[in-house]
N, C-alpha and C positions, 0 to 999 in steps of 0.2 A: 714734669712734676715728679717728686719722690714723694713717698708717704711712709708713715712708721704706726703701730698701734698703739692706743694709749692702751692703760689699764681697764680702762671703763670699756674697752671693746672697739671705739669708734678709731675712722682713722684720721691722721693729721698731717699736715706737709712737713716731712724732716728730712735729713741724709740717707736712709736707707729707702734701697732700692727697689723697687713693687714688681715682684716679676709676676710674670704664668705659666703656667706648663698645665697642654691638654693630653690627654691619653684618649687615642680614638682606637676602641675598641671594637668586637664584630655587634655586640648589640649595646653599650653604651659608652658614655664618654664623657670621663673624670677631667675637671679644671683645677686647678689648684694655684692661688697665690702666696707669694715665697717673700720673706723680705730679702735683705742682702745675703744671710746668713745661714738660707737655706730655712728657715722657719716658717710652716706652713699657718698662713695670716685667713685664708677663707677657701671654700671647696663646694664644690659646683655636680653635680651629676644628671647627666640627660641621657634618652635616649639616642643609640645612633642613627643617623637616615643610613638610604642604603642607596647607591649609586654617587660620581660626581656630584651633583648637586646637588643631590642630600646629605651628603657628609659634608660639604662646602658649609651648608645652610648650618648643620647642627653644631659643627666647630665655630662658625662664627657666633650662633645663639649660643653658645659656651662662653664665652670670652666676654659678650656682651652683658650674659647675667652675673656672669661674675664684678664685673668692673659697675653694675648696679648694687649688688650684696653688696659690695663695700663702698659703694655713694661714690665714685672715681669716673671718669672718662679710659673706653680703652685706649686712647689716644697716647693716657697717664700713664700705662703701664711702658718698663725703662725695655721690656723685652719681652717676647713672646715665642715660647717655645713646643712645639708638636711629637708628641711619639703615636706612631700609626704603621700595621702589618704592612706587610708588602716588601717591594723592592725600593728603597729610598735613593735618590740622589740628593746627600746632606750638601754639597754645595749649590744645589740649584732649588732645592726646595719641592722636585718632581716626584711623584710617587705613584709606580707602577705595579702591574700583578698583582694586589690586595683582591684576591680573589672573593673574601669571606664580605667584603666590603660591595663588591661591584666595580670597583676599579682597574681600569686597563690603564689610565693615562689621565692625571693630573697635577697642572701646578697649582698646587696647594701652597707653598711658600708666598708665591708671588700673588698668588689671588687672596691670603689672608690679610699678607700688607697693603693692598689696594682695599679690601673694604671697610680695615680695624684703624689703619694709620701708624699699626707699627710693623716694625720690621719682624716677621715671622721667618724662625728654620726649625728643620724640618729634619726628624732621626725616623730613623729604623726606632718601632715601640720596645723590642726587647734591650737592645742600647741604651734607651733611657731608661729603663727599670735598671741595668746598670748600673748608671750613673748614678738614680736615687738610692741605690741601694749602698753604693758604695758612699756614699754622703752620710748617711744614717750609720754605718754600722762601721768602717770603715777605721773611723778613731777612735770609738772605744776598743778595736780587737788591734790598734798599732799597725794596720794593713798597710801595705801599700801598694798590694794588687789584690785583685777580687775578681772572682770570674759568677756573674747571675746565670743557675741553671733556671730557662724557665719551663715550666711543667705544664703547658696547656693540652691544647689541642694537639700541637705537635711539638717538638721538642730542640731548644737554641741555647745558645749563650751568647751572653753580653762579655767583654771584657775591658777591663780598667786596669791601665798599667801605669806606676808611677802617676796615679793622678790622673793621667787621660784616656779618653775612649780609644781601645785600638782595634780599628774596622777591618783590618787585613788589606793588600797590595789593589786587592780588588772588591773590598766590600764583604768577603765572604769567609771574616773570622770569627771561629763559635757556631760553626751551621757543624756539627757534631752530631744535630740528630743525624745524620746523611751519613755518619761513617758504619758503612756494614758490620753490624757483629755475630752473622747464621746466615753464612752464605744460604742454607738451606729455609731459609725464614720467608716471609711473607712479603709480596710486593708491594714495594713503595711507589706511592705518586713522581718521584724524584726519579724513578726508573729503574734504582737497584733494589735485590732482595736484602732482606732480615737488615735494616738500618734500625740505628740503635731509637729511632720516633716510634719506628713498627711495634717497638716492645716499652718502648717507659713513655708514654704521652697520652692526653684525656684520650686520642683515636684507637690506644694501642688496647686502652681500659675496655671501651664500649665494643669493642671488635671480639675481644676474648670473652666479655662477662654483658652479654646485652642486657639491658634493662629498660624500664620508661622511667626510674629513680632523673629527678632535676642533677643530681649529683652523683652518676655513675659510680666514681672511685668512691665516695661514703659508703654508695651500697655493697662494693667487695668489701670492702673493709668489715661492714657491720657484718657479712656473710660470714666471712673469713675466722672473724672472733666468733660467729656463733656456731662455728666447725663445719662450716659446709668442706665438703675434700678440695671439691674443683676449685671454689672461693679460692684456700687457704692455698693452691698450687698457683692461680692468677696472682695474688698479691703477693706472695712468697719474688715470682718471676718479676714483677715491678719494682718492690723491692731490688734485687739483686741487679738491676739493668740501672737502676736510677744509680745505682752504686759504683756501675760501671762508667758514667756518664762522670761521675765527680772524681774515679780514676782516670779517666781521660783526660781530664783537664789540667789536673794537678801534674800528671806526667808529660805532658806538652807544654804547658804554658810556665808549672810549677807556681802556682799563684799561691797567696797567704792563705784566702779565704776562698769556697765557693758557698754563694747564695742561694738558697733554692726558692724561686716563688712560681707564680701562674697558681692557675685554678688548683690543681692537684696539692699544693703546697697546705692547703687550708686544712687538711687532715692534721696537720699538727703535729706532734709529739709519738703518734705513732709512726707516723712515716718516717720523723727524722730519726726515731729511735732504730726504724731495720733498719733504713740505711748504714746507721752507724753500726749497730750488728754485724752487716753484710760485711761494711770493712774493716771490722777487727777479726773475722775468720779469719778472712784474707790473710791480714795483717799476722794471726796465729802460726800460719805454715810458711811467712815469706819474711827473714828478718831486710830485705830489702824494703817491702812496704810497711811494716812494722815501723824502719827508721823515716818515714815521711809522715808518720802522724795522720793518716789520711782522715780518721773519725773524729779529729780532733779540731779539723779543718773546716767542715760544712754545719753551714746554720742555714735557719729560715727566716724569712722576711717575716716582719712581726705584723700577728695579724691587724689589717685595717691598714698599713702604711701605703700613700696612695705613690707606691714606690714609681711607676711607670711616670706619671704625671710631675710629681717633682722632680726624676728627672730630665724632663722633658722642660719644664724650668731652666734647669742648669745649663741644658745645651742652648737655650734661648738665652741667655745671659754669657754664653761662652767667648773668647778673645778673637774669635775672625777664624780659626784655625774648625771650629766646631770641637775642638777636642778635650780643652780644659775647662771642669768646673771650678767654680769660682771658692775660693777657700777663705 
């Protein structure tokens, strides 16, 4: 079965096609139905369980109350797609190391198609923020590459080339917070010093500026504006590192646009605005990155867009290959 939405809200059997995309996050986890179009049709938000079968359990009560919200069988839905931390095998649907989760080792692909009835795959979560990111913003800026910085806990990128996801040879393209930039800096879990997560990601915020603030980085911020010295040297240093992070990319991959979301994102207008700051200094004393336009390149996910989930849709509705959204 296809379904479309009328006007009145309700839905009806037509040609366009009823996807999902769930984003399983470390404490909850966003649903989203898409028609063919990429247009988000209804949205779903629960908390996450925490172990195997608590994330099993709360991805399927996702799916399920969604396919209720909109009065449908998930049976009905034409694809079902998952973004979740960890170390993903997109062709098998396996997801292992999601540490923040409880997860050492599940198939999640295969156990969602077994108890939903449809065919569930299964991305890396920063990938499908990708995808929906590059869905959303993509053709209004004429892009045709896009790189998502995400700014959480720790710090990745998604990338989208020509349209499709590109994972690297091995899975492991966009792990950029991993690239050292202070040999003399601070150790990472990864096992090298001063990596660019140690200094621009939520861990790098609450490590420098501890607080019990729900929203660490608001509280440097709000510090920062109200002239604390150390604030204004933490967020100045975030700044400049996030800034590094979207020169990185741009000088490796060379992409049209980089994205910035995750938690950290949510600051807004002031985040985007040092950043952009940081790279027209830059840009001041280097007519080489002056001619890359670097400040002119990075945007933010607009707030509320349930970027991860939608898409996480997209690679559920993808051609076999997991790599192209659907245009």
């Amino acid at each position: 079965m296809t379904a479309e939405l009328r006007l009145d809200g309700s839905l009806s059997t037509g040609t366009s096609a009823l996807r999902v995309g769930v984003d399983v996050g470390g404490t909850k986890t966003d649903a989203v139905a898409v028609d063919g179009g990429g247009e988000v049709l209804g949205q779903l938000r629960l908390p996450t369980g925490f172990g195997a079968d608590a994330v099993l359990a709360s991805t399927v009560e996702a799916v399920s109350g969604l396919a209720s919200q909109l009065s449908v069988d998930p049976r009905d839905f034409s694809s079902l797609g998952v973004g979740i931390p960890g170390s993903v095998d997109s062709g098998t649907g396996r997801v292992t190391h999601a540490v923040n989760l409880g997860l050492e080792g599940l198939e999640l692909g295969a156990e969602l198609t077994a108890r939903l009835g449809v065919s569930a795959h299964v991305e890396n979560d920063v990938n499908a923020a990708a995808l929906g990111a590059y869905h959303l913003l993509a053709g209004a800026r004429q892009s045709h590459s896009m790189a998502y910085l995400n700014l959480g806990t720790g710090l990745a990128a998604g990338l989208v080339l020509g349209g499709e996801l590109w994972r690297g040879s091995r899975g492991n393209a966009g792990e950029i917070g991993h690239i050292p930039v202070d040999p003399s800096g601070p150790l990472c879990p990864c096992g090298q010093r001063g990596c660019l997560e140690t200094l621009a990601s939520g861990s790098a915020v609450t490590r420098q500026w501890p607080t019990d603030h729900p929203r660490p980085a608001q509280a440097l911020f709000e510090a920062a504006l109200a002239g604390d010295e150390s604030a204004v040297e933490v967020w100045e240093r975030l700044l400049v590192n996030v800034a590094s992070a979207v020169r990185i990319l741009v000088l490796t991959v060379d992409v049209d646009l980089v994205v910035i979301g995750g938690g950290i994102s949510s600051l807004g207008t002031p985040l985007l605005g040092g950043v952009r700051s940081a790279l027209d200094r830059w840009a001041s004393s280097s007519p080489f990155l002056a001619s890359l336009d670097l400040s002119g390149r990075v945007e933010l996910v607009p707030p509320g867009f349930p970027a991860a989930a939608v898409g996480a849709a997209l690679v559920g509705a993808a051609d076999g290959t997991g790599h192209r959204w659907p245009r």
